[in-house]
KOLLUMFI-70137 format. One record per residue: x, y, z of N, C-alpha, C in turn; residue in one letter; residue number from 1. Coordinates in steps of 0.02 Angstrom, whole numbers, plus 50000, padded with zeros to 5 digits. Atoms other than C-alpha are relative to their C-alpha. Layout:
BEGIN
+-------+-------+-------+-------+-------+-------+-------+-------+-------+------+------+
!  n.xx !  n.yy !  n.zz ! ca.xx ! ca.yy ! ca.zz !  c.xx !  c.yy !  c.zz ! dovo ! domi !
+-------+-------+-------+-------+-------+-------+-------+-------+-------+------+------+
!     X !     Y !     Z !     X !     Y !     Z !     X !     Y !     Z !    a !  NUM !
...
+-------+-------+-------+-------+-------+-------+-------+-------+-------+------+------+
END
This chain:
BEGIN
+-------+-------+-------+-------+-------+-------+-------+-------+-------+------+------+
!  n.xx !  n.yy !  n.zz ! ca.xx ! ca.yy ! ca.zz !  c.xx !  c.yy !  c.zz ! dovo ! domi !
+-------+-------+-------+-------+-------+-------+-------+-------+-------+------+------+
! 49957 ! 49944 ! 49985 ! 50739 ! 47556 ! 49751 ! 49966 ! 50047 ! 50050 !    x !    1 !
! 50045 ! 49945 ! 49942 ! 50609 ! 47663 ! 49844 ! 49996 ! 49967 ! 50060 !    x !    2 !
! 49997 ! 50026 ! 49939 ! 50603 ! 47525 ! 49978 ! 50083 ! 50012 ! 50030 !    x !    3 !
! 49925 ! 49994 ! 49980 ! 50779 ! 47553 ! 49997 ! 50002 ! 50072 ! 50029 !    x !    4 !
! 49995 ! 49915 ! 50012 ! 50775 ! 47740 ! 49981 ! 49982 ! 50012 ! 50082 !    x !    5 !
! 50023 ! 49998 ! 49943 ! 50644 ! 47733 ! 50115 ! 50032 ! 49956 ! 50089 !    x !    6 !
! 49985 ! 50038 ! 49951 ! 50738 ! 47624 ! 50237 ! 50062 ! 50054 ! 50036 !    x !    7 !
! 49933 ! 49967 ! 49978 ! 50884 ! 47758 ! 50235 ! 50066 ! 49989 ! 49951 !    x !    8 !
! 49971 ! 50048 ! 50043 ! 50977 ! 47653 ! 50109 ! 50023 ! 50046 ! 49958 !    x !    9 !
! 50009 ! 49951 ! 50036 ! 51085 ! 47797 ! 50007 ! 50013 ! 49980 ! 49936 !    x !   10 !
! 49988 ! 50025 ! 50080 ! 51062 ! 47756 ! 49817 ! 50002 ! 50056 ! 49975 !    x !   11 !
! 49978 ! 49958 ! 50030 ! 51149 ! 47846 ! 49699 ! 49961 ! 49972 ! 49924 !    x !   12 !
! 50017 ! 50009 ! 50086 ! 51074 ! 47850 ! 49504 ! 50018 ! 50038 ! 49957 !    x !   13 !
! 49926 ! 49974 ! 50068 ! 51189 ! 47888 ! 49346 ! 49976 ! 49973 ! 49960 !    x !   14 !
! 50024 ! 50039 ! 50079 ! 51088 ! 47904 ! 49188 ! 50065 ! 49954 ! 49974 !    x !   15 !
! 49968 ! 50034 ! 50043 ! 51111 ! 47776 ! 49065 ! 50035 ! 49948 ! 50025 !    x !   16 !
! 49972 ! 50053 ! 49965 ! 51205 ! 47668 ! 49203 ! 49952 ! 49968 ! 50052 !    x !   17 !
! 50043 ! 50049 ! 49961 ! 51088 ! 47623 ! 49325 ! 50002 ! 50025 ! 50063 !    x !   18 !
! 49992 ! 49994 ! 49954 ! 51107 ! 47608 ! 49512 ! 50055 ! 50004 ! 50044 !    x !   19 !
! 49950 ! 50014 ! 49954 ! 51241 ! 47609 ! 49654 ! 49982 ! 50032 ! 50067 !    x !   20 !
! 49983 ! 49981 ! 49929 ! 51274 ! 47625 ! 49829 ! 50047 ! 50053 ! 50012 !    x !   21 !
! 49937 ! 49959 ! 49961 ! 51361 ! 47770 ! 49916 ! 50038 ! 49972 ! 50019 !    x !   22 !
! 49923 ! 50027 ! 50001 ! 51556 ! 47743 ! 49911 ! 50002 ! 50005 ! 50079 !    x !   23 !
! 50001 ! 50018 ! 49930 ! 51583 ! 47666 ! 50080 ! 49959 ! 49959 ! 50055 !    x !   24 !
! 50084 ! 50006 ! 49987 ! 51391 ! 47631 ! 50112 ! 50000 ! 49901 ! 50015 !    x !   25 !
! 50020 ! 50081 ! 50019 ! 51371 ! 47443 ! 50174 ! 49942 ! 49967 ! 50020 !    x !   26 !
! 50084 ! 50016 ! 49953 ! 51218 ! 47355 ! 50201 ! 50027 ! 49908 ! 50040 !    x !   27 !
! 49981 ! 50024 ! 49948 ! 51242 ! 47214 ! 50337 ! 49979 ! 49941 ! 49958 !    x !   28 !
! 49993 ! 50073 ! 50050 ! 51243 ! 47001 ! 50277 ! 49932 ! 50013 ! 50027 !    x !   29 !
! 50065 ! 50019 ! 49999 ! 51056 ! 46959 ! 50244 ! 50021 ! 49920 ! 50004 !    x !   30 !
! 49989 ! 50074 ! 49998 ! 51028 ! 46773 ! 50298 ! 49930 ! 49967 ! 49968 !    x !   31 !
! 50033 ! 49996 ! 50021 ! 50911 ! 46687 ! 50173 ! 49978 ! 49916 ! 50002 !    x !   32 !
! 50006 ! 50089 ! 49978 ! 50825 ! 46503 ! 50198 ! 50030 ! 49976 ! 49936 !    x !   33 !
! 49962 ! 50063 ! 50057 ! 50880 ! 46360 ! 50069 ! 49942 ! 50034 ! 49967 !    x !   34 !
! 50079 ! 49995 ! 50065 ! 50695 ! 46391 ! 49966 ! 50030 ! 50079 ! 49957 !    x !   35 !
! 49995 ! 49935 ! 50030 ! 50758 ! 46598 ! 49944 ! 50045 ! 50006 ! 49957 !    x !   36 !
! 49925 ! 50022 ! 50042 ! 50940 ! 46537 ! 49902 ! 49981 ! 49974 ! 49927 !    x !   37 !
! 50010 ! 50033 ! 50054 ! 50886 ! 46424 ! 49783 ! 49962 ! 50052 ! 49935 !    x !   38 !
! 50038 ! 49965 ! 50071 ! 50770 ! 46541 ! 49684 ! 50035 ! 50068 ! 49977 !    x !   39 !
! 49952 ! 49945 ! 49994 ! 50902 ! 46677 ! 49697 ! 50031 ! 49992 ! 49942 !    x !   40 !
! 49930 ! 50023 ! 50057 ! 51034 ! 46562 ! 49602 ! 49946 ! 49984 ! 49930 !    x !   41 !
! 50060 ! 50000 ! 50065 ! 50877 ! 46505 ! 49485 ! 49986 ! 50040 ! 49954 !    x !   42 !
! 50040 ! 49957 ! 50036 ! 50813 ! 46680 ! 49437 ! 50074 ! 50032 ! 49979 !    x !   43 !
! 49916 ! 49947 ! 50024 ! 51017 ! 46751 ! 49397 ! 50014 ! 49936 ! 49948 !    x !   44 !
! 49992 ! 50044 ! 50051 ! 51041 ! 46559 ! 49304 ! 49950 ! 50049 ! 49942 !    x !   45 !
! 50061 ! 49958 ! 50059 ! 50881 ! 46633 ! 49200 ! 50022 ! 50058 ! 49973 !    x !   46 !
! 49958 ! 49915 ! 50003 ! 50947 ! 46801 ! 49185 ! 50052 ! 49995 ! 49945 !    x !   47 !
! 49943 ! 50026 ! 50045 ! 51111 ! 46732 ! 49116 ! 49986 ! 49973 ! 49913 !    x !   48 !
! 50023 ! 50008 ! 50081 ! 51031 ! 46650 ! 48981 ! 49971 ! 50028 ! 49970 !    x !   49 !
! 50030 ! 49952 ! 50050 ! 50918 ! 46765 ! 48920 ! 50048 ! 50051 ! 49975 !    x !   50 !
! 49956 ! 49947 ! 50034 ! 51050 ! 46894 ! 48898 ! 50040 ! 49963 ! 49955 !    x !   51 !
! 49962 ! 50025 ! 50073 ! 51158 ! 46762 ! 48788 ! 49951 ! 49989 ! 49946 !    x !   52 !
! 50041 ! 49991 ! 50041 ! 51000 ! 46743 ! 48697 ! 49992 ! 50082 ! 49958 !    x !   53 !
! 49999 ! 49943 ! 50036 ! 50994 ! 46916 ! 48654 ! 50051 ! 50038 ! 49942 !    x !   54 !
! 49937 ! 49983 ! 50033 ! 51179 ! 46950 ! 48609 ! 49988 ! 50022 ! 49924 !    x !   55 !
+-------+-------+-------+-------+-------+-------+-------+-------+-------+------+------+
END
């Protein structure tokens, strides 16, 4: 978030909820090789399951 912050990037924070972007605010398509993709969809698969683990 601070790399963001610092880039100009306007983040909004709402205890108890978390993060967001200023309404309107867009940040431009990032293009990411096959290796970044892949560990992207990998580490959100992971993600996924641990939170049904928790339920």
């Amino acid at each position: 978030m601070k790399a963001l912050e610092q880039a100009g990037v306007p983040i909004l924070t709402e205890d108890g909820k978390g993060y967001s972007l200023m309404e309107g605010y867009r940040i431009p398509p990032v293009l990411f090789t096959e290796s970044e993709a892949n560990a992207s969809i990998t580490a959100e698969q992971l993600i996924l399951k641990i939170k049904t683990l928790h339920l």
